[in-house]
C-alpha positions in Angstrom: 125.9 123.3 228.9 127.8 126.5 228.2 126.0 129.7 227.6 127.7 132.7 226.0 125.0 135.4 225.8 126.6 138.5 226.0 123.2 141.1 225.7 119.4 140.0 226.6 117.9 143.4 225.8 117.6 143.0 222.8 115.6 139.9 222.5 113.4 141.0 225.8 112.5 144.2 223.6 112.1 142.6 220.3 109.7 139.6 222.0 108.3 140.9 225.1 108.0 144.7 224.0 106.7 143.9 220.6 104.5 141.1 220.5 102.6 142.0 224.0 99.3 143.3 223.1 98.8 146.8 221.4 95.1 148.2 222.0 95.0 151.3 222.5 92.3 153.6 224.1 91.0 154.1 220.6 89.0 151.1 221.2 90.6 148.7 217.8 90.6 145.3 218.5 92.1 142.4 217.6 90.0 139.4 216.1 90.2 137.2 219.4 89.7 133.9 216.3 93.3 134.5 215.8 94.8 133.5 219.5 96.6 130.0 219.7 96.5 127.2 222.2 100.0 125.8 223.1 100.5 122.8 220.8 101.3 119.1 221.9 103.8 118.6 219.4 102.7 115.3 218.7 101.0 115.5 215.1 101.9 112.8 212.3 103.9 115.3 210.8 106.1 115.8 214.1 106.4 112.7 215.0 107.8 111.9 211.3 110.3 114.8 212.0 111.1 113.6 215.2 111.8 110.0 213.7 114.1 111.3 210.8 116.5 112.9 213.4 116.1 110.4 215.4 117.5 107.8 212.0 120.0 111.0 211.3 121.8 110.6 215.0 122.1 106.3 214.3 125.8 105.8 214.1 126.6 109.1 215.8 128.6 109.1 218.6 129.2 112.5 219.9 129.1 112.3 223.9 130.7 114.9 225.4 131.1 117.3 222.2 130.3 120.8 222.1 128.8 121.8 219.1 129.6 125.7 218.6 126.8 128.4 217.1 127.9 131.9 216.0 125.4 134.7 215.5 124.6 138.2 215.9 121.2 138.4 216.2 119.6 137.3 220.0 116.9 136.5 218.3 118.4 133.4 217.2 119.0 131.9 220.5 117.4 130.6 223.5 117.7 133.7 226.1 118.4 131.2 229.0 119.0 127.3 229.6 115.0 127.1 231.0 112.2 127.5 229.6 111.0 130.8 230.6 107.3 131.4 229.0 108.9 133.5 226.1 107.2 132.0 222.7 110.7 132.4 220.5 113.1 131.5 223.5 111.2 128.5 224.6 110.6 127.1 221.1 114.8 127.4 220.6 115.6 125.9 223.6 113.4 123.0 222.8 114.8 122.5 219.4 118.5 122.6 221.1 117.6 120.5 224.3 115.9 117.8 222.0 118.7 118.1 219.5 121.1 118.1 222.8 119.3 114.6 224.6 119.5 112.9 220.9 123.5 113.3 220.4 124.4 113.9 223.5 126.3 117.0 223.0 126.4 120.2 224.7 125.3 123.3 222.7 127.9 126.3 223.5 125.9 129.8 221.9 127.8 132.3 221.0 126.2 135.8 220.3 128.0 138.5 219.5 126.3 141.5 220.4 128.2 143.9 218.1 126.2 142.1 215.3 126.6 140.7 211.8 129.3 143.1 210.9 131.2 141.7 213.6 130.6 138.3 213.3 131.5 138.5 209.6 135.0 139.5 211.1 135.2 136.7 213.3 134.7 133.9 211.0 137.0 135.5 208.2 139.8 136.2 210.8 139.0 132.4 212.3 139.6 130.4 209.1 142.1 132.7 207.6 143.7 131.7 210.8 143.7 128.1 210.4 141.4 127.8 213.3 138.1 125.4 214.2 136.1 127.7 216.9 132.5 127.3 215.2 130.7 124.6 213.9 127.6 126.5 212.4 127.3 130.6 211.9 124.2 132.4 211.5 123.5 136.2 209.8 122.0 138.0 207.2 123.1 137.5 203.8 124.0 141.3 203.0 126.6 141.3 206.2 127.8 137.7 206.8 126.8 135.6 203.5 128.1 138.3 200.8 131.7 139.2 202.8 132.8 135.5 203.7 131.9 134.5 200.4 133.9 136.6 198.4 136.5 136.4 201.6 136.8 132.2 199.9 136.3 130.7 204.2 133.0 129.4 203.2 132.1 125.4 202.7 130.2 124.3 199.6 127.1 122.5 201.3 126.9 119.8 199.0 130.2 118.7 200.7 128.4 118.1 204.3 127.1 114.8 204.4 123.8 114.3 205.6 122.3 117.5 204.6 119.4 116.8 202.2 118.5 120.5 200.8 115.2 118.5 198.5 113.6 118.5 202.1 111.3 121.0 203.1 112.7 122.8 205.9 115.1 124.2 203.5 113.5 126.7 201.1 114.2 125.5 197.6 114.1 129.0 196.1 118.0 129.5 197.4 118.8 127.3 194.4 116.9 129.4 192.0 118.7 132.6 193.2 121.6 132.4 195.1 123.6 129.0 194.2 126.8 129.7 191.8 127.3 126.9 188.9 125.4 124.2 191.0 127.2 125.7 194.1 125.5 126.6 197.0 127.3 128.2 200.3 124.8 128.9 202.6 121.4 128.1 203.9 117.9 129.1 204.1 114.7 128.3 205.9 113.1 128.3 209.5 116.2 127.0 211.0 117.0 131.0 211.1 113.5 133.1 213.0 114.2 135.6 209.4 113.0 133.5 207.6 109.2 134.7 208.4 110.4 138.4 208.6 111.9 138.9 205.5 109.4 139.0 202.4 107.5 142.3 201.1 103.9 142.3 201.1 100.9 144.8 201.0 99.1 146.3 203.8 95.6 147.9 204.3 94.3 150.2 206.7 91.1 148.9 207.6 90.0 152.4 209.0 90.7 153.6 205.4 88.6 150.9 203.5 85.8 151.3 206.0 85.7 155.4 205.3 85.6 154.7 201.8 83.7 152.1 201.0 86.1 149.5 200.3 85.0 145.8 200.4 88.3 144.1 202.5 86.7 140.4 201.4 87.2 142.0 197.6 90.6 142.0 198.2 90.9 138.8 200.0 88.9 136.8 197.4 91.1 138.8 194.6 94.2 137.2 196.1 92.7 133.6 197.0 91.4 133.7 193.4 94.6 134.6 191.8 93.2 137.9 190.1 95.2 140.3 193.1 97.4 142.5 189.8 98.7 145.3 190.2 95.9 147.1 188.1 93.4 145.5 190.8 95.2 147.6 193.4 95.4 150.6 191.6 91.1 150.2 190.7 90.9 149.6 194.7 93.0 152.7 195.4 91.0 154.6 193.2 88.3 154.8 195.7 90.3 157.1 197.8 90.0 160.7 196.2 93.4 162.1 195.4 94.9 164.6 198.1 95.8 167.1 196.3 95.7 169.4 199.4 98.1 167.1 200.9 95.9 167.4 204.3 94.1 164.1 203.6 94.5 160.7 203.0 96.7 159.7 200.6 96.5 156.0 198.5 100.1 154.7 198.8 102.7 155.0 201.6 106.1 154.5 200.5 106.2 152.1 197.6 108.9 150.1 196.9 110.2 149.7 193.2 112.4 146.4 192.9 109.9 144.4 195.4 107.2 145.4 192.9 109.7 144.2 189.6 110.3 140.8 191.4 106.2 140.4 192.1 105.7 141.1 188.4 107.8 137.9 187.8 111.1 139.6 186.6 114.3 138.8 187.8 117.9 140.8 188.2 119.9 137.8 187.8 119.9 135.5 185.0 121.5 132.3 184.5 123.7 131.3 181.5 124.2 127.1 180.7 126.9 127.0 183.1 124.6 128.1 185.7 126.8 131.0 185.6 124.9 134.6 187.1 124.9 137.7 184.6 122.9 140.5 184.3 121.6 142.0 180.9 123.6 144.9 179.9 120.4 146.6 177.7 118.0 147.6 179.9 115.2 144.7 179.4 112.0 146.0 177.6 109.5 145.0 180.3 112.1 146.9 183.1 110.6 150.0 181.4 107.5 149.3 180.5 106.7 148.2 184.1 108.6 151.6 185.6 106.3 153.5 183.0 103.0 151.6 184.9 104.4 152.6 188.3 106.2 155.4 188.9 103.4 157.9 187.4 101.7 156.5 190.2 104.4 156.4 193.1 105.4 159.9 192.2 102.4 161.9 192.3 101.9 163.9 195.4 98.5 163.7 195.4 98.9 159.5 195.7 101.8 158.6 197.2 103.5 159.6 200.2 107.1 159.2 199.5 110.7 161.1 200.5 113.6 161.1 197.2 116.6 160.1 199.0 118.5 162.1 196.0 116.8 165.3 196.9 117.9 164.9 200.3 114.1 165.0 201.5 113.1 163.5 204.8 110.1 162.5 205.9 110.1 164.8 209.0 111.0 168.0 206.9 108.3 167.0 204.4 105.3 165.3 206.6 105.9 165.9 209.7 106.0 162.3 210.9 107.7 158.8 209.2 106.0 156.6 207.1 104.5 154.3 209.7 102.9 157.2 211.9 101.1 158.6 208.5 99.4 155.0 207.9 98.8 154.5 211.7 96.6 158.0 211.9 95.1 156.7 209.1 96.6 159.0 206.2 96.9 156.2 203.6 95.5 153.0 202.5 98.0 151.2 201.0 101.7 150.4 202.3 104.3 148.6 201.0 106.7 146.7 204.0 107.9 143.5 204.4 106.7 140.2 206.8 108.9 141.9 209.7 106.2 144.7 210.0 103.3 142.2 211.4 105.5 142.5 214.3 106.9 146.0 214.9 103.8 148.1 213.5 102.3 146.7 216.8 103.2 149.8 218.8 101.2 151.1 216.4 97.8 151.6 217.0 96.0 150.5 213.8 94.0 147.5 212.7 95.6 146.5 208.8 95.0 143.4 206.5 97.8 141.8 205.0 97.7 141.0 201.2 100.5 139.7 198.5 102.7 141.6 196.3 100.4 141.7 193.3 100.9 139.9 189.8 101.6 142.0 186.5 98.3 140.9 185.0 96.1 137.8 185.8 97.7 135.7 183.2 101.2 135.2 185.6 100.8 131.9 187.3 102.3 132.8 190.3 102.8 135.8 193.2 106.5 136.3 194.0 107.3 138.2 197.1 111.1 139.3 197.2 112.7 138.3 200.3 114.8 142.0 200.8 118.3 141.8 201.9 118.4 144.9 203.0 116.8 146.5 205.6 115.2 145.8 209.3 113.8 142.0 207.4 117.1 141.4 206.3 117.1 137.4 204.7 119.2 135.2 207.2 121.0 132.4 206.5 123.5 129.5 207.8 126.9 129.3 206.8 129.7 126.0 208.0 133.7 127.7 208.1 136.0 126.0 205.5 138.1 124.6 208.6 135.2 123.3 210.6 136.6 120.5 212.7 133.7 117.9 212.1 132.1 118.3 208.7 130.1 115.0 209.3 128.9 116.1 212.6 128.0 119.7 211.9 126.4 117.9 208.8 124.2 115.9 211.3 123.5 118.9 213.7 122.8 121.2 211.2 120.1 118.9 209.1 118.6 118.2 213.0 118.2 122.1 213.2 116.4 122.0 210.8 114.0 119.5 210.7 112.9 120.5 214.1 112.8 123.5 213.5 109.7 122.4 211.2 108.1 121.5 214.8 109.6 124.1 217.3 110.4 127.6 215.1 107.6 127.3 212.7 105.0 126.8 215.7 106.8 129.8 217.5 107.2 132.7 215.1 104.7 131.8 212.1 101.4 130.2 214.3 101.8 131.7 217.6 103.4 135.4 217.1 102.9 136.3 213.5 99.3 134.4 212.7 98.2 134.5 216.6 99.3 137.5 217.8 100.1 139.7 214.7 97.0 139.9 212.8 93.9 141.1 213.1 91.7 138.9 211.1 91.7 134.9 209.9 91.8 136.3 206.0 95.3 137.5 206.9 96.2 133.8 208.2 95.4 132.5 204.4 97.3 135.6 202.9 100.4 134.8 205.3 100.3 131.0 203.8 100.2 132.6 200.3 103.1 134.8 200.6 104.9 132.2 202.4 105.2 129.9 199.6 106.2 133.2 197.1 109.1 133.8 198.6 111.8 134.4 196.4 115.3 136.0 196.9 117.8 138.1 194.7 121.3 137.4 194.0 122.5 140.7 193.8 122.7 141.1 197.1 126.1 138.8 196.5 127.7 140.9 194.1 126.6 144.6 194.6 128.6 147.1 195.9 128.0 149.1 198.8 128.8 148.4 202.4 126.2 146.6 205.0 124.1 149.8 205.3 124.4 150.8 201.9 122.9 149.9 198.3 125.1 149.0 196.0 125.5 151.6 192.7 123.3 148.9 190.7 120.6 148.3 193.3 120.1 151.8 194.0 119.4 152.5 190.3 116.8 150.0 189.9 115.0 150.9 193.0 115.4 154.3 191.9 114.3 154.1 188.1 111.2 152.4 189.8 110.3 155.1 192.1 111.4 158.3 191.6 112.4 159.0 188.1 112.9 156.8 185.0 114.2 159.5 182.5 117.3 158.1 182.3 116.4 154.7 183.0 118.1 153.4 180.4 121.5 155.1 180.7 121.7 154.6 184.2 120.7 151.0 184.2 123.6 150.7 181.5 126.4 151.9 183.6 125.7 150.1 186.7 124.7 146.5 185.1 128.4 147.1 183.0 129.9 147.2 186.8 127.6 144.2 188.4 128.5 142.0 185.7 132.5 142.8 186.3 132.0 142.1 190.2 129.9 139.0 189.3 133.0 137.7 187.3 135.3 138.6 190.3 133.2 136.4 192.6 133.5 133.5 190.3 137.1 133.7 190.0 137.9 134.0 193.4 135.6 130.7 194.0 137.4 129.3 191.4 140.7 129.9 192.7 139.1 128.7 196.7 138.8 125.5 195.0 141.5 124.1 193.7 
């Protein structure tokens, strides 16, 4: 097998660094009910998995091959050809070594330390070149799925045989959100380790509810029972006195405003009968009544601790500290991050619960937790080049990824690091399962302008209409959805044209 790993730091600090254990002196804890014992691998379920690839590879013949995998993120692939007692690196090397013994193939991993950016390059320069280097790409949506697209070097996956996207190790909310007329160009689901980093949820300081009084199991049963709204939140907050000295503890660190329109049910993108994506031009009646519910409440300096990008605040000039250091010394109840935090507030030293985005009232059927593009739980994806050598094969490969991933990935990141080493108590485990199957994802991300580390002009005016100030809600929303809906009919042209 040939290894191309150019950078392990990364990964060591991400897996080693993060999830090792995080008590501190101040004597928190974590509920040891939350550990995990290595599994066998050999449940029904497995074994089914293991049986489909095993039907998948009949016919296959593929001795010798190398199957090619482009990323830029290490966490994505094995660190080394052994198994080496790291959760995420052993669990990918067992999904490639199984996948590897099935076909017998040879998987060559390419990582590209310089990123998605980079790897964007590479697979636009590749096919616009004519050429066959890589059978499978990985990388976030914003910075690899967005750029190839509208670059016209991406395959249609309904044109890769043996791909069944009804299955369940593909998420089925891609469909809703990001396919284009019944077209869909990339991938989503536990084949990439983003997939359990990337959706918003709430957060509690448990040192916070204990001071004041406030029942965690409340909130728990609230969310198991479907009554967890947004009101419910607010009557929960409540409890906390409001800081108007700005020396205490304030109810809310850094909400977010379009994770919070998404929960409430709404959506960016619609669809017309074509399947076509538009936005509304008119700035849709319940975008401003739920920014007149919120950001009375987000804005108010005796609730909320929040920076206004536009005022050029930061949160060192105006606290003293970032967001995540005010909620770990215990200076607000509330925060607003996504899935990717259950690992990285680790070097933290607080005990939190983790709860869903919450409903617009207790009438909506669902929760909906936006899977965010943008920013350090940016949604990743799988893409196939136009020009890939072997669509039937990378077909095959890809499908087998997938399904074991199920087995290996899922075990990895969601039981053992997130569930068994990221929480603090078993309620979390149920709220993890809830968000989990809320996910939901935004296709603006596709047609938005801005580069990879900026919002585009639309996004940028919802999240601020939501957060800062909505006086001009209406207006602003106006000019920018006038400009989204042009790049959306850009897009469709250009895939248009890519197809004939």
């Amino acid at each position: 097998m040939k290894l191309r790993i150019i950078s392990l730091l990364f990964a060591l600090i991400m897996v080693v660094g993060v999830f090792a254990g995080c008590n501190k002196s101040t004597g928190r804890q974590r509920d040891d009910k939350s550990g995990t014992n290595d599994k066998a691998y050999d449940t029904e379920e497995d074994r089914a998995i293991k049986d489909y690839v095993t039907d998948l590879a009949e016919g296959a013949n593929y001795e010798g091959q190398t199957f090619t995998y482009l990323g830029g993120q290490q966490e994505n692939f094995p660190t080394k050809e052994e198994e080496t007692g790291d959760i995420r690196s052993d669990a990918l090397f067992k999904r490639q070594r199984e996948i590897e013994d099935t076909y017998g193939l040879s998987f060559e991993n390419v990582y590209d330390e310089d990123g998605s950016d980079s790897v964007k390059d590479t697979v636009i320069n590749e096919v616009m070149a004519g050429g066959d280097s890589y059978d499978l790409v990985n990388g976030y949506v914003r910075s690899v799925g967005r750029p190839t697209l509208n670059a016209g070097v991406l395959m249609e996956m309904q044109d890769l045989d043996h791909i069944d996207l009804d299955r369940e190790w593909w998420n089925q909310s891609m469909w809703d959100c990001y396919s284009l007329n019944g077209r869909l160009f990339f991938l989503l689901g536990p084949i990439t380790v983003h997939n359990y980093l990337d959706a918003h949820i709430v957060i509690f300081n448990k040192a916070v509810t204990a001071m004041y009084g406030i029942e965690d199991a409340d909130m728990y049963d609230s969310a198991r029972e479907g009554t967890w709204t947004i009101d419910k939140m607010f009557a929960f907050a409540s409890k906390v006195p409001e800081n108007k000295s700005g020396s205490g503890t304030y109810r809310y660190d850094k909400p977010g405003g379009r994770a919070f329109l998404y929960a409430a049910g709404y959506t960016i993108t619609k669809f017309d009968e074509n399947g076509d994506p538009y936005v509304e031009e008119k700035l849709p009646r319940e975008y401003s009544d739920l920014s007149d519910k919120l950001v009375p409440v987000f804005t108010d300096p005796a609730q909320s601790i929040f920076v206004n990008d536009k005022k050029k605040e930061t949160w060192d000039s105006k606290y003293g500290m970032g967001e995540e250091e005010m909620f770990d010394n215990d200076r607000a109840l509330f925060m607003f991050p996504n899935t990717s935090a259950v690992e990285y507030m680790r070097k933290f030293d607080v005990e939190f619960g983790i709860l869903p985005m919450p409903k617009l009232n207790e009438s909506q059927k669902n929760y909906y937790c936006l899977s965010e593009s943008y920013g350090s739980g940016s949604t990743g994806a799988v893409y196939v080049p136009k020009t890939v050598r072997d669509p039937e094969m990378t077909g095959r490969i890809t499908e087998s990824m997938a399904a074991l991933s199920q087995i290996y990935v899922k075990d990895a990141y969601y039981e053992k690091l997130l569930k068994g080493q990221g929480i603090f108590d078993m309620e979390s485990s149920d709220m993890l399962d809830i968000i989990f199957a809320s996910k939901v994802y935004d296709m603006a991300d596709l047609y938005c302008e801005g580069n990879i580390d900026n919002l585009g002009p639309f996004i940028e005016a919802i999240d601020r209409n939501f957060m800062f100030d909505n006086s001009n809600f209406s207006s602003d929303y106006y000019a920018n959805a006038r400009i989204a809906n042009l790049n959306i009919k850009l897009l469709l042209k250009m895939l248009e044209n890519s197809s004939k």
